[in-house]
C-alpha positions as CSV (number, residue, x, y, z in Angstrom):
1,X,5.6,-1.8,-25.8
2,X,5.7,-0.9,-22.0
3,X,8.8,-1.1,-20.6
4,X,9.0,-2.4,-16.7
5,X,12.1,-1.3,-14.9
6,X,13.2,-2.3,-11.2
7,X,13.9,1.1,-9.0
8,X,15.9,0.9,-6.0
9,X,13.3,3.2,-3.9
10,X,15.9,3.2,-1.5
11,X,18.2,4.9,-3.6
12,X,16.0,7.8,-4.7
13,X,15.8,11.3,-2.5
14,X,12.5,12.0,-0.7
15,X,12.2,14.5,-3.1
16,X,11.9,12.2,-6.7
17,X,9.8,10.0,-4.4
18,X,7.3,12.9,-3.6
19,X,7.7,14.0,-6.9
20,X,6.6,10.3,-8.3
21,X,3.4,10.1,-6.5
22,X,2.6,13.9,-7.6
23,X,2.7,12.8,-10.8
24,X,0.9,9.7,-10.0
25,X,-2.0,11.7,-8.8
26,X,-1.8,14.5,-11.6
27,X,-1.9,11.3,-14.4
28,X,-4.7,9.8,-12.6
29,X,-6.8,13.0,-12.1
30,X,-6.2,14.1,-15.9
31,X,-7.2,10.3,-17.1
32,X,-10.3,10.9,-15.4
33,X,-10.8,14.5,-16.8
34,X,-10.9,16.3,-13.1
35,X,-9.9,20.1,-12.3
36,X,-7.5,20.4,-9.6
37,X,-10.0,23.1,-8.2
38,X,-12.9,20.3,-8.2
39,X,-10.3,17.1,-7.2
40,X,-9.6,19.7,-4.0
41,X,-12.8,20.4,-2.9
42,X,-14.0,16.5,-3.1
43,X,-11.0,16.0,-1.1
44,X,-11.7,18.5,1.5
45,X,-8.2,20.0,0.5
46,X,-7.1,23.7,-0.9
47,X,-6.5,23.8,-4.2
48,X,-3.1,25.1,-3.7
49,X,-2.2,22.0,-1.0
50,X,-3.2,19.4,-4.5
51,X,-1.0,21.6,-6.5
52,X,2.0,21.4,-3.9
53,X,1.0,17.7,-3.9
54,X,1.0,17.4,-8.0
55,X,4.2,19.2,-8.0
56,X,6.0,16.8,-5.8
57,X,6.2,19.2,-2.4
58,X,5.7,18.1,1.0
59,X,1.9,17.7,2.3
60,X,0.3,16.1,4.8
61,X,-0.2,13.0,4.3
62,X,-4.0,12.7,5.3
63,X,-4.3,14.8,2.5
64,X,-3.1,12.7,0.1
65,X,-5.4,9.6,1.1
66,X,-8.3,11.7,0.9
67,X,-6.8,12.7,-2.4
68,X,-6.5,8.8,-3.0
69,X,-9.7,8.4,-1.9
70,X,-11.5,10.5,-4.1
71,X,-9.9,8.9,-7.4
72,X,-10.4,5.7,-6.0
73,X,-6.9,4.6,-5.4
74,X,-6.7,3.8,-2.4
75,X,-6.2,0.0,-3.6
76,X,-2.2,1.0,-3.6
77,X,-2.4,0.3,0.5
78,X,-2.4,-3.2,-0.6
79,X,1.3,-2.9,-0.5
80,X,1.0,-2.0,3.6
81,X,-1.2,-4.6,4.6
82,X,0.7,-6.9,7.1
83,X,0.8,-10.5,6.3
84,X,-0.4,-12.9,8.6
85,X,3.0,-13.9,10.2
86,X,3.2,-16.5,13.1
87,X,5.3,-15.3,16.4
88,X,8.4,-18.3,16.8
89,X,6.5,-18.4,20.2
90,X,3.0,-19.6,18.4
91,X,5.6,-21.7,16.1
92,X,7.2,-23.4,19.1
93,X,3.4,-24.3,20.7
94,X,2.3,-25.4,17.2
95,X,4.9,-27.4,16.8
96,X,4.8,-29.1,20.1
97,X,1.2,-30.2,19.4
98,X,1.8,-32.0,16.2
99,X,1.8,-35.6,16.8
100,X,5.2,-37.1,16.9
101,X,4.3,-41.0,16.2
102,X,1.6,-42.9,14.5
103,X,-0.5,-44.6,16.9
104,X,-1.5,-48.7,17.0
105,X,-4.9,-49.4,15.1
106,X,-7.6,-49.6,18.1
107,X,-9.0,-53.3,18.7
108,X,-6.2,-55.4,16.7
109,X,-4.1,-57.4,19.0
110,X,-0.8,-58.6,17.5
């Protein structure tokens, strides 16, 4: 049974969070049965920078999405994707537009 646990990112160190997506891209490279040496150069990356990376040291970012990119993950940016979120200013003008009051039926007299 998988267990699903809620982490407070905010309260881990850069470090365990560098160290989570190194092993992130180490499981996902093994599951697909890739060499670091090939995973690097498909990546355009040293093999040494992918290690760093696996081992949960500092890289570049670019070097990670191409790293992404190359295992076809690069589906976790879903998370960064802005939602479509309406300015209080484009609120206000909406809001002024909508009609206020139902209008009399055209062409009956009372």
């Amino acid at each position: 049974m998988t267990e699903i646990y809620d982490i407070d990112y905010n309260a881990l160190s850069d470090e365990r969070l560098l160290a989570m997506v190194g092993d992130f891209i180490k499981q996902h490279r093994l599951e697909r049965n890739i060499d670091q040496t090939t995973l690097a150069h498909n990546a355009g990356i040293s093999r040494s920078t992918l290690s760093l990376m696996e081992n949960g040291k500092s890289v570049m970012f670019s070097s990670i999405v191409r790293v992404l990119r190359v295992l076809d993950l690069l589906y976790i940016f879903d998370t960064f994707k802005p939602e479509n979120v309406v300015s209080p200013i484009a609120m206000m003008k909406l809001e002024q537009k909508k009609r206020k009051h139902s209008s009399k039926p055209r062409g009956h007299h009372c």
